[in-house]
N, C-alpha and C positions, 0 to 999 in steps of 0.2 A: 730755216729750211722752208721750201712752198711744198706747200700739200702737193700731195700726185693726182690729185683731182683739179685740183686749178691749173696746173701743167699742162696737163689736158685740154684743158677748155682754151686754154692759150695758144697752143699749137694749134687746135682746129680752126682758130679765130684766125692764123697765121697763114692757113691754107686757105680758108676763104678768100683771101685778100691778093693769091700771087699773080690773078691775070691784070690787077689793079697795078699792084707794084710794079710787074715787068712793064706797063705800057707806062706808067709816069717816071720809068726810069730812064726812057730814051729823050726826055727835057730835063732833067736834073737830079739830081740827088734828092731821091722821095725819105721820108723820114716814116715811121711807125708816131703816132701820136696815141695814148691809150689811157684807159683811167680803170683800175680793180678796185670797185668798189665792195665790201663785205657786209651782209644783212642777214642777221639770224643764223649765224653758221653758214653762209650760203656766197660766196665768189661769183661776185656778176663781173665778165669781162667784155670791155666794149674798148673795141681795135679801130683804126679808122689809119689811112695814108693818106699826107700832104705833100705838096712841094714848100721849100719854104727857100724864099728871095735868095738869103746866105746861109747855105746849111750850116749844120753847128760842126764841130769838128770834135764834139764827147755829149753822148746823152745827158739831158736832165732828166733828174728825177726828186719828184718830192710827195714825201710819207705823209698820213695824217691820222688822224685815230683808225677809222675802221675804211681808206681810201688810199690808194699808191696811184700817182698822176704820170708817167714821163711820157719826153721824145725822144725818139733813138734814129739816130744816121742810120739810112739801110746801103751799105756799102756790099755786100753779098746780098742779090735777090732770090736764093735759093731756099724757102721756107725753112730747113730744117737751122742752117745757120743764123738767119734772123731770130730762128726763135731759141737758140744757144745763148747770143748776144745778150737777148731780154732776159735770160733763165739767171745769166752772171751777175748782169745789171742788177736785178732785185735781190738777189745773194747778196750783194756787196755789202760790206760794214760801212758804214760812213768814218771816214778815219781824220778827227777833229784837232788830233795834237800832231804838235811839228816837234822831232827828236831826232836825233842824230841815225841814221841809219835807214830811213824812209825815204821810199824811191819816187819820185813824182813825175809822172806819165803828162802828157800834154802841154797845154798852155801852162804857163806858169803864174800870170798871174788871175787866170783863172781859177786856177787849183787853189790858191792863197785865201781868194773871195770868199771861196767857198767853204772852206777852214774857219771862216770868220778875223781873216787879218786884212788888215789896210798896208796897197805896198805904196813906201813914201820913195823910196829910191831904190834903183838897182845898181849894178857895178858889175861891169865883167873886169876879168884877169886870164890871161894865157901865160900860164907857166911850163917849166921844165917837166915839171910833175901834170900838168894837163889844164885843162879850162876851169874856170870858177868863178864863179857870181856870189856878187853879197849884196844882200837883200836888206835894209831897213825898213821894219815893217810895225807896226804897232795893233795891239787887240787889245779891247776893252781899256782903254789907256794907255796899258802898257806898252812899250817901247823894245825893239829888239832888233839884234843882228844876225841875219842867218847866212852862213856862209853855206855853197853847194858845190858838188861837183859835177861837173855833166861830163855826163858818162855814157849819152848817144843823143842823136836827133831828137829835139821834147822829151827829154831823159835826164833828167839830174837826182841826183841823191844828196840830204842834207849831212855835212859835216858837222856843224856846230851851230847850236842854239843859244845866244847870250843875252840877258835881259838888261837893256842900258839903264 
């Protein structure tokens, strides 16, 4: 959970920024770039908007002992929603393992990379029963077949996890 005192400083950091945002939003998709650094109990937040060539199409974000670095797509320029967005975004668990019943949002073999899997091949199937991709992907050596079902636009869920 983020303290209600860095929430704070977050949002006000979000308000400072929205005559920035609206005016680089009329040439592209402006992004939130930001770094929470922590020092003595104490939450320094420094906010900054870029444009960037190819926007990303899912935030990055990366932790580090006493610092949290991301970029986040700003697709609503209304401060309260960007800074809902950012609120999720640092909530999130980072979710490392692949098991049958986990819903994977985006790119796909973004999401993989980022799990720490190499994808070797993929494989779709249209069935009776609906779409499906199978995945041969290997981590740390290890070798595997993930079957999935997609279950909407950048929407699959994994059926089965087999280790070859």
């Amino acid at each position: 959970m983020i303290e209600v005192s860095l929430q704070k400083r977050i949002f006000k950091a979000i308000k400072k920024l929205q005559k920035e945002i609206e005016e680089l939003s009329k040439y592209g998709t402006p992004h939130l770039v930001g770094e929470l650094k922590r020092k003595d109990d104490e939450w320094n937040v420094d906010l900054t908007i870029s444009l960037i060539e190819e926007p990303l199409k899912e935030p990055l974000l990366v932790k580090e002992d006493s610092a949290i670095m991301f970029i986040c797509p700003i697709k609503d320029t209304r401060p309260y929603k960007i800074y809902m967005n950012l609120i999720s975004l640092l909530s999130k668990k980072p979710n490392k393992e692949l098991k049958p019943g986990i819903i994977i949002n985006g790119d796909l073999k973004r999401n993989f990379k980022r799990m720490g899997f190499e994808i070797l091949w993929i494989h779709s199937q249209n069935t009776a029963e609906g779409s499906y991709l199978t995945v041969w992907t290997s981590k740390d050596g290890i070798k595997y077949t993930v079957t999935l079902q997609v279950i909407g636009p950048e929407k699959t869920m994994v059926v089965e996890v087999k280790k070859i």
